[in-house]
BADREN-256007 format. One record per residue (C-alpha): residue in three letters; x, y, z negated; residue number from 1. Coordinates in pm, 1 decimal. Layout:
BEGIN
SITE  code        px        py        pz  pos
SITE   ALA         X         Y         Z  NUM
...
***
This chain:
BEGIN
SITE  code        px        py        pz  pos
SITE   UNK    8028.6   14310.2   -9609.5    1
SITE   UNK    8228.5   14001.6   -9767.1    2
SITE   UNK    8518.6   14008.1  -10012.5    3
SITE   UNK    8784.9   13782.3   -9946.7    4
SITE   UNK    8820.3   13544.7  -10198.6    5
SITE   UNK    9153.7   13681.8  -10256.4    6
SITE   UNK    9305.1   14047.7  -10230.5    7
SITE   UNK    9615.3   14210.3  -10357.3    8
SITE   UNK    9624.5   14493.1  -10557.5    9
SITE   UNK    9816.0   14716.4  -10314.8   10
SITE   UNK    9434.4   14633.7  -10083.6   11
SITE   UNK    9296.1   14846.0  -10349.7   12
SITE   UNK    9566.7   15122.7  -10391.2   13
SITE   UNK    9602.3   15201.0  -10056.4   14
SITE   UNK    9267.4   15264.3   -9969.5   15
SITE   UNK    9062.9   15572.1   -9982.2   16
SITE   UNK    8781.7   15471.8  -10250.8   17
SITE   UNK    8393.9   15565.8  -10070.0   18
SITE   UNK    8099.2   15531.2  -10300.9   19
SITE   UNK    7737.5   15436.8  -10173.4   20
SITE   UNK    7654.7   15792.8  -10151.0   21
SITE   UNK    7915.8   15848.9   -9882.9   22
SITE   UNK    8137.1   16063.9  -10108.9   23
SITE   UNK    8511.2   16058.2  -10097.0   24
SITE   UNK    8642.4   15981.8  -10450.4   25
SITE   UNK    9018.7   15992.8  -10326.2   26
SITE   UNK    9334.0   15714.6  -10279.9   27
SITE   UNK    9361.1   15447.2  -10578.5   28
SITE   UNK    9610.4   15533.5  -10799.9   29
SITE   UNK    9671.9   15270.3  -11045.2   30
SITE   UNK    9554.0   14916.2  -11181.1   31
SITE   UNK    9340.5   14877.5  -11488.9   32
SITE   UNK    9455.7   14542.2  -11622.5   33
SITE   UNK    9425.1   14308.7  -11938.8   34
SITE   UNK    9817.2   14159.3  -11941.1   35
SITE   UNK    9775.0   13921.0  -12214.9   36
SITE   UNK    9559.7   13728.7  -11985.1   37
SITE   UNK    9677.7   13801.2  -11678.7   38
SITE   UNK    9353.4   13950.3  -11515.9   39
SITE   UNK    9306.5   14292.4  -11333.1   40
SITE   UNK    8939.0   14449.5  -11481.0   41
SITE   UNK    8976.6   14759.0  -11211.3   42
SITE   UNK    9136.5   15014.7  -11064.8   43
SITE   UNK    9163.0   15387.7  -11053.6   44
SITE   UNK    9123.9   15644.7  -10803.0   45
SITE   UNK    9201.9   16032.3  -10792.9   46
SITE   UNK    8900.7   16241.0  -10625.4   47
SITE   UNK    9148.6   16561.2  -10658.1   48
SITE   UNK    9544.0   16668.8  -10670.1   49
SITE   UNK    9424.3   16960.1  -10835.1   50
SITE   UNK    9261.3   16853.5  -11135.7   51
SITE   UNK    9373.8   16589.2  -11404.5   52
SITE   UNK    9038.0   16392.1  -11405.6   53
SITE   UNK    9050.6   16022.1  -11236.3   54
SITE   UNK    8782.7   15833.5  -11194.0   55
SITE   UNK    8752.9   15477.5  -11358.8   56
SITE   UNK    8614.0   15179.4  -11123.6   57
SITE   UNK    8513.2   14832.9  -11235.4   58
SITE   UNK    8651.6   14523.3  -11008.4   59
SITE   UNK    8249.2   14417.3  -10973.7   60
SITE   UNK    8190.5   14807.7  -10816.5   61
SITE   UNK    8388.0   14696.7  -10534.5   62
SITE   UNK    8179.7   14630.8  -10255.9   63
SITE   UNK    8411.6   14596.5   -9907.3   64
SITE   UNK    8732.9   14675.8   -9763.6   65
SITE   UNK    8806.8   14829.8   -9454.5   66
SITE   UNK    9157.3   14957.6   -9342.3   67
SITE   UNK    9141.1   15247.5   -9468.0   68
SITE   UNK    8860.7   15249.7   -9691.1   69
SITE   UNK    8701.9   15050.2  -10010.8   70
SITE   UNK    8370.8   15085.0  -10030.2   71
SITE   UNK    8253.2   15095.1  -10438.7   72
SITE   UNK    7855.4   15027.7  -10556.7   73
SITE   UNK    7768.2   15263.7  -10849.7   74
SITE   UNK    7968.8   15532.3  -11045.9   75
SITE   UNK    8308.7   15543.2  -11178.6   76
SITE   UNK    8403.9   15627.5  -11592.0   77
SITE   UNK    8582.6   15988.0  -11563.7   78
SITE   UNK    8918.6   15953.4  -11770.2   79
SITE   UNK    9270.7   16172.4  -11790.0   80
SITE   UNK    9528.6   16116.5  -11670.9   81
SITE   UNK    9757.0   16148.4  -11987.0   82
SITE   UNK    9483.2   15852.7  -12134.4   83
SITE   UNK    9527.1   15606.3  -11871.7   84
SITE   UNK    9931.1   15631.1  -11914.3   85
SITE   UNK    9893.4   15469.5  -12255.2   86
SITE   UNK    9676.4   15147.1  -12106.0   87
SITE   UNK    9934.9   14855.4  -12101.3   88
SITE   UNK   10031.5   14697.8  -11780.3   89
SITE   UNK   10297.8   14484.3  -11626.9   90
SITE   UNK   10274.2   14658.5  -11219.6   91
SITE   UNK   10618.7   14873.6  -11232.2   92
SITE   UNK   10753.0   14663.8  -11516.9   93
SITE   UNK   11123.8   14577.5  -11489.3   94
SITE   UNK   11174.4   14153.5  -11437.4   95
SITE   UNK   11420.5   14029.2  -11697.3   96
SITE   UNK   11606.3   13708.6  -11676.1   97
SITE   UNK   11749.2   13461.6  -11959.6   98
SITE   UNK   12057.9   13618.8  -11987.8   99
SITE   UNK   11865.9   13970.8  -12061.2  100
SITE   UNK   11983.5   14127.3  -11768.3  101
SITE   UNK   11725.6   14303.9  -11488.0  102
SITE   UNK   11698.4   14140.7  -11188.0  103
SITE   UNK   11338.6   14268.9  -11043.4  104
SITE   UNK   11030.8   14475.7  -11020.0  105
SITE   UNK   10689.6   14374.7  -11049.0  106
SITE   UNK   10573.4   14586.9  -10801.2  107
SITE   UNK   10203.2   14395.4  -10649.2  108
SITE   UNK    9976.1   14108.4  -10756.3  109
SITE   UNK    9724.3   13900.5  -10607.7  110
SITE   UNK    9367.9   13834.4  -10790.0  111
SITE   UNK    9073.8   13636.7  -10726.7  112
SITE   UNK    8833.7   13906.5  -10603.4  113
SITE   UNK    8503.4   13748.4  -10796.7  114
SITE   UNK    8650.8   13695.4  -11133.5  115
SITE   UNK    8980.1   13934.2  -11148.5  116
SITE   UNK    9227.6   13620.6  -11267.5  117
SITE   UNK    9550.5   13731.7  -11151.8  118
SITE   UNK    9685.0   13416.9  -10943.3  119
SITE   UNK   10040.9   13579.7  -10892.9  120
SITE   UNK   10251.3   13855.0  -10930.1  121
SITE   UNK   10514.1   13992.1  -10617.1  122
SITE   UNK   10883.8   14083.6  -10748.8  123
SITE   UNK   11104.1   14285.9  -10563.6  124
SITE   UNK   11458.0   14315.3  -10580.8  125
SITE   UNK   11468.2   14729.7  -10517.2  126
SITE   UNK   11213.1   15023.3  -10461.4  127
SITE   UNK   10905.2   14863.9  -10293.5  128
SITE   UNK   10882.3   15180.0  -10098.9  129
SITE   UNK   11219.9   15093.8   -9902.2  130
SITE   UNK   11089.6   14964.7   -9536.1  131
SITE   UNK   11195.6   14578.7   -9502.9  132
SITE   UNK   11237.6   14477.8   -9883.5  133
SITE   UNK   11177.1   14110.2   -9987.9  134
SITE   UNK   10931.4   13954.4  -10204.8  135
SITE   UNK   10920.9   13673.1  -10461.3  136
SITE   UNK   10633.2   13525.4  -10564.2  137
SITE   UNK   10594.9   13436.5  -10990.9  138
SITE   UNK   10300.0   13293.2  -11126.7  139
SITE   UNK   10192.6   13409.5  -11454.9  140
SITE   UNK   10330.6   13050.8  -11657.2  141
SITE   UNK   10672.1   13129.0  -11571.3  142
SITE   UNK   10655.0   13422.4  -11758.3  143
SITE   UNK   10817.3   13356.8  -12139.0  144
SITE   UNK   10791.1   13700.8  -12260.6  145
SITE   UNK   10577.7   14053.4  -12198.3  146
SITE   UNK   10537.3   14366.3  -12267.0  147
SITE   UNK   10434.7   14690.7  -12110.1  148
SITE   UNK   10675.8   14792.2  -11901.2  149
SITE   UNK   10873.5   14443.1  -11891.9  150
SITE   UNK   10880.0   14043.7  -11838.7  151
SITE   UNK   11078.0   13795.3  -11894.0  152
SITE   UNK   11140.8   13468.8  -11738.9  153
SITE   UNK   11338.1   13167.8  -11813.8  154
SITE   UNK   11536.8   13163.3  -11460.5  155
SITE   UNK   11875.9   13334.7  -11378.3  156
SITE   UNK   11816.7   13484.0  -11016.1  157
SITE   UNK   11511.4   13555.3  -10824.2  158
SITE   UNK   11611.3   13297.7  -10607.2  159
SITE   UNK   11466.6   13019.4  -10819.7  160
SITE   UNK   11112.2   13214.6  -10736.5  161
SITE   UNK   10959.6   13094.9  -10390.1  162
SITE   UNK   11017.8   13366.4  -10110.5  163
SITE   UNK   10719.6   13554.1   -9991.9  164
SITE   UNK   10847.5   13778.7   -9733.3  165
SITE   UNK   11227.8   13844.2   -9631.3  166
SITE   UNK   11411.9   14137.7   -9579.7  167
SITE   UNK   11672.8   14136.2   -9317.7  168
SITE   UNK   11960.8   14111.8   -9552.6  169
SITE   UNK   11758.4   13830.8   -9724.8  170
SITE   UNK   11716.8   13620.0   -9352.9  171
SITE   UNK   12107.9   13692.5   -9305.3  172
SITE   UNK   12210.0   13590.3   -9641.7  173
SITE   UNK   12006.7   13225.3   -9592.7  174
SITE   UNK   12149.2   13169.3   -9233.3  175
SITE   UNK   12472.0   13222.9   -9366.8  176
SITE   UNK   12410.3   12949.3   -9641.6  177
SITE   UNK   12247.6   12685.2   -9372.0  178
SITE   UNK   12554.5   12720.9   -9134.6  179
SITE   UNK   12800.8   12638.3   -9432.7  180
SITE   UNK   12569.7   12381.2   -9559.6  181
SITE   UNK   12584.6   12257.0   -9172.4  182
SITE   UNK   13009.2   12357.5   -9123.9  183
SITE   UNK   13009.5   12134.3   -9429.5  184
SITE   UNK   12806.3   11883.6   -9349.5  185
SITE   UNK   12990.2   11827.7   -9008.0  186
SITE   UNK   13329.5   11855.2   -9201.7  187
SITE   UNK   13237.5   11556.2   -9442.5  188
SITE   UNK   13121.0   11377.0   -9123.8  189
SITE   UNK   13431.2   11427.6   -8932.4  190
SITE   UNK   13662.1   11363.8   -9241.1  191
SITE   UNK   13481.0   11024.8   -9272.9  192
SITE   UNK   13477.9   10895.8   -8923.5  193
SITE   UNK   13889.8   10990.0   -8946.9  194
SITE   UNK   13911.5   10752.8   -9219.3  195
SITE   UNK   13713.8   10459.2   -9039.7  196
SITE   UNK   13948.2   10511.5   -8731.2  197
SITE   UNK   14254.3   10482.1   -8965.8  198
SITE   UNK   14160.9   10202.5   -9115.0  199
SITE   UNK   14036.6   10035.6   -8792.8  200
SITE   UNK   14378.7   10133.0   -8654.2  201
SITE   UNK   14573.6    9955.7   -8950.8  202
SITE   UNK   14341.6    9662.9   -8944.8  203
SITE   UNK   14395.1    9586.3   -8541.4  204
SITE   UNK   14783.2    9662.9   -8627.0  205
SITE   UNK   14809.0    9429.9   -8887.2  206
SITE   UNK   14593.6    9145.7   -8681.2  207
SITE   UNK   14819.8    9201.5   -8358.1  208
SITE   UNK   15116.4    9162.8   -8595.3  209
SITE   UNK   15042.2    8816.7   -8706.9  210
SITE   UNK   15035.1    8607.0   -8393.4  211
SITE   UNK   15395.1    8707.9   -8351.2  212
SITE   UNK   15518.8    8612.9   -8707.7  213
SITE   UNK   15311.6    8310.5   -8652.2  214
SITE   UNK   15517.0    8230.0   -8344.2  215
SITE   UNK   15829.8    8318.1   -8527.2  216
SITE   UNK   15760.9    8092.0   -8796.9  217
SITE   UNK   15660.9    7763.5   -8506.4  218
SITE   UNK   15967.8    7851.0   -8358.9  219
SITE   UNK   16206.2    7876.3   -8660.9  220
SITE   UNK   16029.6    7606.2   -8796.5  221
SITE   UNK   16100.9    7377.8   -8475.0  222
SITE   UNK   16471.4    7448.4   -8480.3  223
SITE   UNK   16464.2    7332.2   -8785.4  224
SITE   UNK   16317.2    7022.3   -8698.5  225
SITE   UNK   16585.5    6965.3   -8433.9  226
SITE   UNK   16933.4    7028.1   -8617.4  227
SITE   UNK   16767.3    6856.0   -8897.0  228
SITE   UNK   16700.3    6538.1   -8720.9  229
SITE   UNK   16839.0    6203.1   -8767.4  230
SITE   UNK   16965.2    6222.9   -8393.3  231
SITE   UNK   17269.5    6422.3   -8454.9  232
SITE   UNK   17370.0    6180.4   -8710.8  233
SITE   UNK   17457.1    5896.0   -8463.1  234
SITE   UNK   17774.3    5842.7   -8309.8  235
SITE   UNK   17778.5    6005.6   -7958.4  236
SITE   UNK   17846.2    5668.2   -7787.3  237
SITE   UNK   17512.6    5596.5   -7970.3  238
SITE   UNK   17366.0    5898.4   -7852.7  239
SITE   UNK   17496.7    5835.6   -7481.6  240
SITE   UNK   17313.7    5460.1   -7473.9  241
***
């Protein structure tokens, strides 16, 4: 059986955990991560509800993936549970902006399955256990500041993070914006053919306006020329031979 060449975390926590000896070792539980360089080392599974014990597996144990099932090569490092609450992590770590204020969840991430290099973590907005939340994608170099249990970034809203998967609020809100980008769009189109009409209209005005002054003037200007004339000067027996 092949890995993929990339898996998400959640492939690995929602899986019953099956070792080579066909024993059930119970759901994964948890990540076991280095955060300062952004790479996931393992995971952890719990074989009972009734006991404390969990047991420890490496990323290299893990062998195939099923739908149900990941199928582990070896045996697993038996830890508490009250121990593996103090290992750092980011997963469940609140997503802080510039302005301090928390805007996320870090709730999944997606690794490389052959060397564990995390490639990106998923942020969502509310529980991740709500049916139909949306996703953001953040890759680890956007990240100014961490600590366990936080992360901070240097944007203001998750929207400057490229959309994974969208909620239906999330596909309302962005057909909303697109028709007012397109209402406006069409307004600024509309408002400028209105002013090329008007000033068409003004322009053919003012053209059919100036033949008639032009005619006004010839004629005036004729007139003129008669009353003026050396003609009416002359006696009228002058005028009458």
């Amino acid at each position: 059986m092949v890995l993929p060449s990339q898996l998400l975390l959640s492939d690995l926590l929602g899986r019953t955990v099956r070792c080579e000896l066909g024993l059930d070792h119970g759901p994964g539980l948890m990540a076991w991560m280095h955060p300062p360089v952004h790479r996931l080392l393992g995971w952890v599974s719990r074989p009972s509800v009734l006991h404390m014990s969990r047991d420890v597996w490496r990323l290299d144990q893990c062998r195939g993936i099923t739908d149900q099932q990941v199928f582990v090569r070896g045996k697993p490092a038996v830890s508490d549970q009250n121990i593996l609450d103090r290992l750092p992590t980011l997963i469940g770590g609140d997503l802080i902006n510039r302005d301090g204020k928390r805007i996320g969840l870090l709730v999944d991430l997606a690794y490389e399955s052959s060397t564990g290099t995390i490639l990106h973590y998923l942020v969502s907005r509310s529980d991740p256990r709500l049916p139909g939340h949306s996703l953001w994608r953040l890759l680890p170099d956007r990240i100014t500041e961490q600590h366990s249990g936080y992360v901070m970034i240097g944007s203001r809203t998750l929207d400057d993070l490229p959309l994974v998967r969208s909620s239906i609020r999330q596909s309302l809100l962005q057909r909303t914006q697109r028709w007012r980008d397109q209402l406006q769009e069409i307004g600024s189109r509309a408002s400028d053919r209105l002013e090329g009409w008007m000033e068409e209209s003004l322009w053919n005005e003012s053209r059919s306006k100036q033949p008639f002054e032009l005619n006004k003037l010839s004629k005036e200007a004729s007139v003129e020329e008669i009353w003026d004339s050396d003609i009416w000067s002359e006696s009228p027996s002058q005028r009458r031979s």
